[in-house]
N, C-alpha and C positions, 0 to 999 in steps of 0.2 A: 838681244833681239837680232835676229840672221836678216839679209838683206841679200840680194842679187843684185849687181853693177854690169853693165855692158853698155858698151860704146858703138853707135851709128857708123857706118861708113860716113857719115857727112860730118860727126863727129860730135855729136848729142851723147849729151852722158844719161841713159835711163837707170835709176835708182828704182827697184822692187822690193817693199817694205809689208811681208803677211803679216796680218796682225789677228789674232785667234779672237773669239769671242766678241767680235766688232759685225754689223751690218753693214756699216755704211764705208764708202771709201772717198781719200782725198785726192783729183787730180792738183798736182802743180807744177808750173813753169819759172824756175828764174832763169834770171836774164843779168849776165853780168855786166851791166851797166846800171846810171841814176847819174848825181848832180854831180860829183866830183868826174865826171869826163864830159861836163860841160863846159862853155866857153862864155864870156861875159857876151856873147854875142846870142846866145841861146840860151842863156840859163834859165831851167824851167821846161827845157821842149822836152825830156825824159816825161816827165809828172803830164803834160800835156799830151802826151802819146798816149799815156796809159790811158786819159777819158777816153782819149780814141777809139780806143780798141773796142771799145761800147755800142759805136755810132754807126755799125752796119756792115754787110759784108758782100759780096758777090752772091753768095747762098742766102742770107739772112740780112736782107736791104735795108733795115732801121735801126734800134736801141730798142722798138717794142717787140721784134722778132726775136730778138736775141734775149732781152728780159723775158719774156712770155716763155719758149723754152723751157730755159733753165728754172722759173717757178715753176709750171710744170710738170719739174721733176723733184718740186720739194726742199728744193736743195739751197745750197749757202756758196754765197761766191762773191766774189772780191777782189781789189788789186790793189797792190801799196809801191810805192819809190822810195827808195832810203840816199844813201850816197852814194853806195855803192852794188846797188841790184835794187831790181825791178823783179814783184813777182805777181801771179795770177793764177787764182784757184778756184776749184767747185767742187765743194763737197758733196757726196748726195748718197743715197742707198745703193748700195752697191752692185744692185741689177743697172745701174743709170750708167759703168763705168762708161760703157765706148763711147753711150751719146754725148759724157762729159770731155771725154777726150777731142770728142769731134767739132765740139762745138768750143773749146779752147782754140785747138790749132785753126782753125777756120779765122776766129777772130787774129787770131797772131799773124796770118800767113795772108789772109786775101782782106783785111778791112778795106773801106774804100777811100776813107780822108776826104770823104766831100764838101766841098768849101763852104756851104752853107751851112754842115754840122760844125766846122773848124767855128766859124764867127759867129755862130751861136754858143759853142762853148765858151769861147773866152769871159764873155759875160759868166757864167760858173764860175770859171777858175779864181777871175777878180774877185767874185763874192767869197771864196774860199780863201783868199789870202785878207782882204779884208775881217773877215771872221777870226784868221790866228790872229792877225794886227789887234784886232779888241778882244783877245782871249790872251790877258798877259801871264796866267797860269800857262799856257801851252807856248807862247810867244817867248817867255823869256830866253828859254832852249835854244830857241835861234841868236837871239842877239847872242848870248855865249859862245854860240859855236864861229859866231863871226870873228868874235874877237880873240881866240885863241888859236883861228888856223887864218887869221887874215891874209891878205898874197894869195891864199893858194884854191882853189874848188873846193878844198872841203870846207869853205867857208860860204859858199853858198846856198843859200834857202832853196829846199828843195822845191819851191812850189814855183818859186822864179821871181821875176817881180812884175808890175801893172803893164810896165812900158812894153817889156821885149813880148809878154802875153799875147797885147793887144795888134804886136806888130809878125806873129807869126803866121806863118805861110805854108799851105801843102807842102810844097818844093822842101822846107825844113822838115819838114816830119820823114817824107820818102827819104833825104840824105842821110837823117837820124836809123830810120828803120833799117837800112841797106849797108848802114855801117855797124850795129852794134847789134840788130836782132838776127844773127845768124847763129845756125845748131851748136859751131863750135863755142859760142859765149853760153849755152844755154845749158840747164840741167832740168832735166822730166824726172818728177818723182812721183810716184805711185805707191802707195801708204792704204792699208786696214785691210777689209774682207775681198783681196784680189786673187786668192788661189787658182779658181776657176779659171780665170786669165791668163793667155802669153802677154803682158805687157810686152815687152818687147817687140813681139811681130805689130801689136798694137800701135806702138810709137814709129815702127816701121812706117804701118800703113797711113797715119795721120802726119808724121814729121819727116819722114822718111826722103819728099823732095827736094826737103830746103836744103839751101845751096850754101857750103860752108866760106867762111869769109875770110879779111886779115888782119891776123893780132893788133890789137887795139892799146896803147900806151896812154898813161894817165901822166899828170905832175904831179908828182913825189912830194910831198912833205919834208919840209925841213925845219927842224925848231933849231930858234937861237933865244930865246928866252933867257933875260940874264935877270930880271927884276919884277915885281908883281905888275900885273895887268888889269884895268878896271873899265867898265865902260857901261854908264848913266846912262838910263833912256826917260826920260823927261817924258813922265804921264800922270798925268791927274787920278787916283787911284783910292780908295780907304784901307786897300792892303798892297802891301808893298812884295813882288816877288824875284826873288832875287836865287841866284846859280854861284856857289865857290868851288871854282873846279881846279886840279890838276893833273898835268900831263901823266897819262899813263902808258898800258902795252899795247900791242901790236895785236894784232888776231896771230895765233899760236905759238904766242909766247910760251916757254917754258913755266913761266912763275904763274901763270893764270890761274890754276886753281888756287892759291895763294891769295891771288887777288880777288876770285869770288869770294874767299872767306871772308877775307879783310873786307870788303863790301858790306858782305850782310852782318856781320858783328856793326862796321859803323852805323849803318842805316838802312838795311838790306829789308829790313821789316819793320813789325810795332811793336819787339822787343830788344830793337837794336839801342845801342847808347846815345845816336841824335835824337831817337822818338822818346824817349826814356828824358832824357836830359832837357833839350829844347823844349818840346809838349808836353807830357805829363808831369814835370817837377816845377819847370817856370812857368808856363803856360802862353806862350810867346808864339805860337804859331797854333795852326789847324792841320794843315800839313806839311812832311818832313820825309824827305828818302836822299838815298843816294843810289848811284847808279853806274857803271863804268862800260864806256862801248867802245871797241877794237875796231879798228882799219885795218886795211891792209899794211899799214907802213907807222902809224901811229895809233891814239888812243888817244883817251881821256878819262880822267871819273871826276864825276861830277856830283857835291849835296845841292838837293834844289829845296826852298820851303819858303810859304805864304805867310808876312806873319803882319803886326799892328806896325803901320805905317810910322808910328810913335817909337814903336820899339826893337827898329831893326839893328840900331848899335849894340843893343843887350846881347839881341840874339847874333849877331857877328861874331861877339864876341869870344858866347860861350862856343859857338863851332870851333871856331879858333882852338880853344884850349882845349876840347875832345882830341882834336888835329894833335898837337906838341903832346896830351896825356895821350895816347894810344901809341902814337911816336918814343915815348920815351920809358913806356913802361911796358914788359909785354903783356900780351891779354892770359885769362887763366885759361887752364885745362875746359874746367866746364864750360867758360863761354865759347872754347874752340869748337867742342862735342856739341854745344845747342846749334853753333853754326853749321857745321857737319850735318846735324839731320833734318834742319831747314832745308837745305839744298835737296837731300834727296830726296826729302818727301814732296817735294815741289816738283823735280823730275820725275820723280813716280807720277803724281799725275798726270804731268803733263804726256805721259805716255799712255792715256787713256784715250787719248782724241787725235785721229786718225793725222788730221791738217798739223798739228806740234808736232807730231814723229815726221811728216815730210818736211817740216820748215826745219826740224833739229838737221836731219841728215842731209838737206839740198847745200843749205847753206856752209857745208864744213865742205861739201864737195865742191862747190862754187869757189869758195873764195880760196880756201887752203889745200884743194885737192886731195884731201882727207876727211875721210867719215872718221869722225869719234861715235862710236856708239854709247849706251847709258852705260851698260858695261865699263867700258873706259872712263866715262868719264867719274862715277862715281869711285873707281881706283884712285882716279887722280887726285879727288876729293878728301878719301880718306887718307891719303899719304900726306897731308900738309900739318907741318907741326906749328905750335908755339912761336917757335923760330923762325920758321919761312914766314910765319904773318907780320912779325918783329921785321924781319929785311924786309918785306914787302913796304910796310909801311915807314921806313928811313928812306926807302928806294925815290917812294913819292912823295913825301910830306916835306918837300924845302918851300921855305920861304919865297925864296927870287920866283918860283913855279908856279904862285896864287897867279888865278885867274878868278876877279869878281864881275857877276853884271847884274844890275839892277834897272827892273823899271816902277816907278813911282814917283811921286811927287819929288822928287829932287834933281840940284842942277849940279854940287858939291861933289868931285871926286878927292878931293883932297879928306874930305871926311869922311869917305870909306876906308881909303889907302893908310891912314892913321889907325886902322881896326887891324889891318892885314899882318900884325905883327906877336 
C-alpha cells in the first residue's frame, strides 16, 4: 500500500494514505503524549484535555457547535488516551475532507478551556472512572498495570483519579497544551479516497501556524523483578476477574512478530489453547484472551479471563501449565500456519477501513519513527519458525516474572502465590 510522508516546516509529520475503492476518508491526529508523562501531581490532565477539546472554540463557541457540524456531515469521530499518545479523528465521506480537517485543527489549536465547561466536566470524568471502578471486567487491566510498573507513570490509570480530577485548573490544561501539543510531537494522517487532494498544502493551511516546541523526556522504566508478584483487590463479586501477566518487548523489537504468533497460538483467538483448554474442555470461564502491548522502553503480555468465583484455583492452575507446556514443548507446523493466517487475514481486513490504515501507519510513525507497511509486516509474519516461537516463549515464561492480580471476593494472597508455580 504506497503512502506519501512530508514533513512541515514547524515539523508535523503528514502521512498520505490512497486507498482505491473507498468513499469515505479518515482525518487523524496523534499526539505523542497520555499518562506515562504525567506526574502524580496531574495524573489524569492528558485524558481530561481530551473532553476538552469538545467544549468549544473561538469559531465554534460550544460542544453543540461542534457536535452539530460534524453530524452533519454524517460522519464518525472520536478521541482516546493510551500511555503513550493521545489521538483524534473524523471520519466521513470524502467530499467532507477539508471541513474535517478544519474543524480538527480548530479544536486542537483554538479550544477555549472555559472554567465553567472545566467544572462541569469533572463531574463526567468522576462518573467515568466510577464506571471502570464497577466494571471489574475492564478494571482489572488497570490494577495490573499498577502492579507491574509500580514507581514508574506507566503505572498510572489513564483516566487519573477523583482527587487531582476534581482539583484541576485552566492554568493546568494551558501548561499541558503548550508543552506536549506542538506539530513537532504530532503526526496528521490522512487515509482512503484522498486523491483529489494536496493533503499536504491542506495540513499546511489548517496546521501550518502551530508553533514547534521542546523535546519532551519521560521516566524510563526499569525492571528488577526478581520473584512473582500478586495483588488482591478485595470486591464483592459472583465472578472473579483476574490478569497473569509477563514482562515482555518493547515496541520494535526484533522478535515481535514471534511474539504476535506466540500470542495468538496462546489466546489470540477462540481457537487458541487458553480458549480451547480453559472454556470449552473445563468450562471454567466465559471469557478468555491474551494480549501483549509494547512501550516504548518495555512491554507486557498479559492472559486475562472471567471465571466462577469458586473456581479460580482450577483455572490458575491449568493457565499455569499451558505456560510450562508451550514453554517446554514446541508448537507444531500446523498450529504455526493456522496462526500465520489468523494474523493476516485479520490485517487484510483491517485494511478495509480507512481510520485502521491511519491508526496502523500514525502510530509506527509516532512512536518508532518507522512505517511498517502490511507489506512488511506480513514478511515479517511469515518468516517466524517453530523455533523463534520456542525462544520466544523461554524468553518470557520464567517463573520469578508472574505478575497476578485479581479482583473478587478475596483478601488471601498467599493462596494465589501457592498457584504461581
Amino acid at each position: 500500500m504506497d503512502y506519501r510522508k512530508k514533513v512541515l516546516e514547524n515539523g508535523l509529520r503528514v502521512i498520505s494514505i490512497p486507498m482505491k475503492d473507498l468513499k469515505s476518508a479518515t482525518v487523524l491526529v496523534l499526539v505523542g503524549t497520555g499518562s506515562r508523562f504525567e506526574n502524580k501531581n496531574n495524573n489524569g490532565i492528558a485524558h481530561f484535555l481530551e473532553h476538552m477539546f469538545f467544549k468549544g472554540t473561538t469559531k465554534r463557541p460550544n460542544t453543540t457547535d461542534i457536535s452539530s457540524e460534524i453530524d452533519a456531515l454524517g460522519a464518525d469521530f472520536n478521541a482516546f488516551t493510551g500511555k503513550e499518545y493521545t489521538g483524534y479523528y473524523i471520519k466521513a465521506a470524502s467530499s467532507h475532507l477539508k471541513t474535517a480537517m478544519d474543524i480538527l485543527s480548530d479544536m486542537l489549536i483554538n479550544s477555549k478551556f472555559d472554567e465553567e465547561e472545566i467544572e462541569r466536566e469533572k463531574g463526567v470524568i468522576i462518573e467515568e472512572i466510577n464506571m471502570y471502578e464497577d466494571t471489574p471486567m475492564r478494571h482489572v487491566g488497570d490494577v495490573y498495570e499498577a502492579l507491574i510498573y509500580n514507581g514508574n507513570p506507566l503505572a498510572f490509570d489513564t483516566a487519573g483519579t477523583k482527587e487531582i480530577v476534581r482539583s484541576a485548573t485552566r492554568q493546568m490544561f494551558i501548561e499541558y497544551l503548550n508543552t506536549f501539543y506542538t506539530p513537532d510531537k504530532m503526526v496528521l494522517i490522512v487515509s482512503g479516497d484522498i486523491e483529489k487532494y494536496n493533503t499536504e498544502e491542506l495540513a499546511k493551511e489548517f496546521f501550518g501556524a502551530m508553533k514547534p516546541g521542546e523535546t519532551q523526556e519521560f521516566v524510563r522504566y526499569t525492571e528488577d523483578q526478581k520473584q512473582p508478584i500478586l495483588e488482591v483487590a478485595h470486591k464483592k463479586t459472583d465472578q472473579a476477574h483476574f490478569c497473569i501477566g509477563l514482562r515482555s518487548l518493547p515496541i520494535g523489537h526484533p522478535d515481535r512478530y514471534a511474539l504476535t504468533v506466540f500470542n495468538t497460538i496462546m489466546g489470540g483467538n477462540m481457537s487458541s489453547r487458553l480458549f480451547i483448554e480453559v472454556r470449552e474442555r473445563r468450562g471454567l470461564c466465559y471469557y478468555i484472551s491474551s494480549d501483549s502491548e509494547a512501550h516504548i522502553d518495555t512491554g507486557s503480555w498479559v492472559i486475562q479471563a472471567g471465571v466462577d468465583v469458586t473456581r479460580i484455583d482450577e483455572a490458575v492452575r491449568v493457565i499455569v501449565e499451558e505456560l510450562h507446556k508451550i514453554k517446554n514443548e514446541k508448537v507444531s507446523d500446523k498450529e504455526l500456519i493456522k496462526a500465520k493466517d489468523y494474523l493476516k487475514g485479520k490485517l487484510a481486513l483491517g485494511l478495509e477501513d480507512s481510520k485502521g490504515v491511519a491508526n496502523l501507519y500514525g502510530a509506527g510513525e509516532l512512536l518508532e519513527h518507522k512505517i511498517r507497511t502490511p507489506e512488511e509486516i506480513i514478511i515479517g509474519i511469515e518468516k517466524v519458525t517453530t523455533e523463534d516461537v520456542h525462544k520466544i516463549a523461554n524468553q518470557l515464561v520464567k517463573k520469578e516474572k508472574l505478575a497476578f492480580a485479581v479482583i473478587g471476593p478475596y483478601d488471601d494472597k498467599e493462596r494465589f502465590a501457592k498457584l504461581l508455580v
